[in-house]
Every structure is written in C-alpha cells, then in structure tokens.
N, C-alpha and C positions, 0 to 999 in steps of 0.2 A: 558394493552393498546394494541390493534387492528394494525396493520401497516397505515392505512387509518391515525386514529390518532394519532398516533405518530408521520408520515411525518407532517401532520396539527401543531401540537407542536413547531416540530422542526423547521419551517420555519416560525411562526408565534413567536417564544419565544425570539425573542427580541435579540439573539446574533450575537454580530461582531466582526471580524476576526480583530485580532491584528494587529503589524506589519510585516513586510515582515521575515519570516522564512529561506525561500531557492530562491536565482535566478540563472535564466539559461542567460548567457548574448552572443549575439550573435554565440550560440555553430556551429560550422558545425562538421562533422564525414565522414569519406570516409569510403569505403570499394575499395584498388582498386581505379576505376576510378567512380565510382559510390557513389555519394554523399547520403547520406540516411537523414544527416539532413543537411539542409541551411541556416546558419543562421539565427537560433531562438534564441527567447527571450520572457522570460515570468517568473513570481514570485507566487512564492505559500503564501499566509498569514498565521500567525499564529491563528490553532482554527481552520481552514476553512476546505471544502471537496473540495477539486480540482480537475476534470475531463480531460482527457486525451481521446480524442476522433480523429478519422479518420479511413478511408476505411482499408482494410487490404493493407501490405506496406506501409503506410503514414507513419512512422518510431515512430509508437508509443512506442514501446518496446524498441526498439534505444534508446529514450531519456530516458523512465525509466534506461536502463544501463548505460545512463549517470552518472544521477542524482545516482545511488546507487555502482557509480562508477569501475562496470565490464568494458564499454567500455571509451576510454580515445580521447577526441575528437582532432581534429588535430588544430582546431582555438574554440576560446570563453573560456569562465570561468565559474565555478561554485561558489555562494559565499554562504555560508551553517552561519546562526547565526549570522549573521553581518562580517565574514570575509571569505575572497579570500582561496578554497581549493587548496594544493596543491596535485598534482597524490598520490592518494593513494590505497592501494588493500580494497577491499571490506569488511574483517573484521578491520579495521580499521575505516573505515566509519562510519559500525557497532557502535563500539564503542562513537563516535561523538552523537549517540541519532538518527540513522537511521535505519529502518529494512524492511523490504518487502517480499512477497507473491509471489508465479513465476506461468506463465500462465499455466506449466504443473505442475501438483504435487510434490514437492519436500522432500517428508518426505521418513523417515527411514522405513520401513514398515514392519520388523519384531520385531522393537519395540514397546512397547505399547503406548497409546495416552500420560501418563505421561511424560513417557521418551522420546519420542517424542516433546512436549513443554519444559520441564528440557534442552533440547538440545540449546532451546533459552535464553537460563540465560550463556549460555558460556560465552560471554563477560566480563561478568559483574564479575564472580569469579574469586578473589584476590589470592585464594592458590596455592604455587605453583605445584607440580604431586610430589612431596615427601610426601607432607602435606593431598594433596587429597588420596594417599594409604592408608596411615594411618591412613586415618579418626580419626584422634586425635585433644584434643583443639579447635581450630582459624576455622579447616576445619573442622569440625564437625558441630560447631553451623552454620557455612556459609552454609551447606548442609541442616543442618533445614531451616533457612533462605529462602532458594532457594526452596526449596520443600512448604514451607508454599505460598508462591509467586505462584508457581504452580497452587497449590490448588484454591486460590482464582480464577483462570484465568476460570478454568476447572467451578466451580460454575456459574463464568458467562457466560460460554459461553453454560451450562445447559448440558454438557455432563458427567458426573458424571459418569450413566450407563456404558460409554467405557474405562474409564478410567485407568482399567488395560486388554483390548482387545490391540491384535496388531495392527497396524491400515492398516495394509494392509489386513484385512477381513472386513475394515467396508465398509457400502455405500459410494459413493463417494462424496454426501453434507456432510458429515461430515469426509470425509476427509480435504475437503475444509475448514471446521470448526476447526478442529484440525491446520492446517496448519497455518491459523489467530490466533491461540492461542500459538504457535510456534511466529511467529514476536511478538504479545502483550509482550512475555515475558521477550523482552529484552525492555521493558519501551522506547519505540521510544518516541522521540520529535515529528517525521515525518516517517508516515506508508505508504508505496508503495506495493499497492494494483494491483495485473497485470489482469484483467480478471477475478477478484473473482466469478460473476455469470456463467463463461464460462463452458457448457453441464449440467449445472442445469434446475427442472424442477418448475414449477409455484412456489411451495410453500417451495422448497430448495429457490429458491431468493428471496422470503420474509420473511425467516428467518435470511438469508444473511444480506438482506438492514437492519434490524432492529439491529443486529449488529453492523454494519455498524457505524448507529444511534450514538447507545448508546455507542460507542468507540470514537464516537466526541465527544457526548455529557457529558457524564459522567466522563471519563478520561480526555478532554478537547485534545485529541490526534490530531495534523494536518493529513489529508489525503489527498494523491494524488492517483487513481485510472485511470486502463486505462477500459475501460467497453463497448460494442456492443450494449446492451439492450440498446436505447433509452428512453424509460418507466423510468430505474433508475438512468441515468446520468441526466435526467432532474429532477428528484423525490429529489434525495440525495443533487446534487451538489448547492454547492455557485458559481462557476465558472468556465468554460468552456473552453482549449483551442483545436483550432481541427487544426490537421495536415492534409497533402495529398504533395503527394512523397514528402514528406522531407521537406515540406514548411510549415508554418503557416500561416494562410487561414482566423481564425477567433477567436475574445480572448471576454469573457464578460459572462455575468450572462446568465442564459441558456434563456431566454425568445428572449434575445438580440442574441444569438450564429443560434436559433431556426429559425429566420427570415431573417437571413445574407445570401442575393444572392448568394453567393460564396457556401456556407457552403450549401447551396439546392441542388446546381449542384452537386458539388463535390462531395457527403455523401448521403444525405438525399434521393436525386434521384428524386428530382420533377423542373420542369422547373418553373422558375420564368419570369412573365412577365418582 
C-alpha cells in the first residue's frame, strides 16, 4: 500500500482512541527563574497519535522530559494508567509500559543494529548478571526469548540487510529507523517520539510516517510525537496540542488546531483577520 493510501485507511478506518492513557495536569517546570512550562494540561488517549507542536523554545521537549520523567516539575502531576506518578528515574518509568526516541541520535554505534534494539529488551529481563554469565537454564531460554522479540521488530521495520552492520556506518534514516526499533522493543503502552522526521529527506519521512502508521495501527501502540514538518503532524495525528513559551495556546483535532487565531500567529506565521 502507497503512503497516500494508507494515511486514506488510516483516517478513514473507523478507529477510536480509548480512554485517557497519560495526563499532564497543570505541570509548570522552572529553570532558574525562567519558566519553560506554565501550567499545562492535556491527556493523551489510548490508541491515538498525539501531536506536540510549537515554534522552537515553546518547551516542547520540556514536557516530553516530563512525561518520560528526566525532568521533575516543581508544581502539577503526572497520572500514567489511571494513577498519580510518583518522581521516579527514567528506567523505572521505562519499566511502567513507557519508551521514547530522542531529537539527537541515541544509539550505541559501534554496536550492531541487533544489538542495538536487544539493548531495548533491558527492562524487561528477569535474570539476574550471575544467571546472564552463565547463559545457563531460566537465562538461556530468556536470551532466546528476547532475541526471537528482536528479530520480529527488525522484519518489520524491513531492515534485515543491517542487521549485523554497526550502526554508526549506516545512513542516518536508518539510524532513525534503527532507533524506533530500539523503543519498540521494550513493548511501550505509550511511544514518545521526539522529532522522528528531524534532517530527513522526502522519502526517509515517508518511510518514517508509514511506520509510524503501522506501529498504531498494527500494535495498537499510543503515540505522542513532537514534529516541525506540518505536512505530517497534520497527515498522522488525531490530535493536536501546540505550545509557545511555555504556554498552551491550542488543543484539538488538527483541522480545529489548523484554523485557531492564536496558533496562526504564533507558529503557522500568517495573520488572521
């Protein structure tokens, strides 16, 4: 299937975002005396592609470290599943059914693309580092386990070819490629996606968005993405929030985000009568 039809599929195939997955409830965040978020508030559904948009500095990234709990905000809540998070470090979160993408590359890069994704099954393995030396028993078949897991990821994401290249000789969309295959592998509830299209070129981001796609659609995976390309935050997403310094400015389905006086001035760059 084409990207043209698939986005047509996808937004025409009849699917609705459960209930509420993750909310931000009134968060602010200083830096300093310098507020980067001000009291926001906004909920991601279950099922849904959730869009994270504003100019550069709107503290888009901010709130993704919120939500994936690097930075710890000074007022508001995070409430992840139906209940109230308390501060916790970032592989913990992890563990909760969270994972995410970062706007610069974060991969190992003299390891291969496997062992590069393998790195996202951490979590999730039970044995303890006596058990894992010894590759004996419990850790043995857990290592098949996690490698078979692998493998699937690598099938879908159609890189097979790189599979045992280091991935700091690949192109860089498939670094990008590789890196999403890294989060997939620890089975997120909820994928925080930072910039996925960021210095790709036409047809690296419609490989991207189709991805994308078929990681909501197929896995039934929630995503929250922060994105520039307007073309794809409006293509992909169910809904919309856009920040500017630190404020939220505009929440809704993107047709509704697209038309908001505020959101033209602010972003979009065009004067509204």
């Amino acid at each position: 299937m084409n990207m043209d039809a698939q986005l047509a599929a996808h937004l025409s195939g009849g699917r609705q975002a459960g209930g509420t997955l993750l909310e931000v409830k009134n968060i602010t965040l200083r830096f300093g005396g310098v507020e980067a978020l001000k009291n926001i508030s906004f909920d991601i559904r279950e099922g849904e592609i959730r869009a994270i948009i504003g100019p550069n500095g709107a503290g888009k990234s901010s709130m993704l470290n919120v939500i994936s709990g690097f930075y710890h905000p000074q007022e508001g809540e995070v409430w992840f599943r139906g209940e109230k998070r308390r501060p916790m470090r970032p592989h913990q979160i992890a563990r909760q059914g969270l994972a995410r993408t970062f706007q610069n590359i974060a991969l190992f890069k003299g390891m291969s693309t496997l062992d590069n994704i393998m790195t996202g099954r951490l979590t999730m393995m039970r044995r303890n580092m006596l058990w894992q030396a010894l590759w004996k028993g419990p850790a043995e078949a857990e290592e098949i386990a996690h490698r078979e897991a692998v493998e699937r990821i690598i099938d879908f994401l159609e890189i097979q070819h790189i599979r045992k290249k280091p991935v700091g000789a690949l192109p860089y969309g498939l670094q990008k490629r590789v890196e999403l295959g890294r989060a997939l592998a620890a089975e997120p509830k909820l994928l925080l996606l930072d910039e996925p299209m960021a210095g790709m070129n036409v047809e690296e981001k419609e490989d991207m968005s189709r991805f994308i796609l078929d990681v909501n659609d197929e896995f039934g995976t929630t995503i929250a993405l922060i994105e520039h390309d307007m073309g794809v935050v409006m293509d992909l997403s169910d809904r919309v929030v856009v920040l500017d310094y630190g404020r939220k400015i505009g929440d809704g389905a993107p047709a509704e985000v697209r038309a908001n006086p505020e959101v033209i001035d602010a972003y979009l760059g065009v004067a509204h009568e």
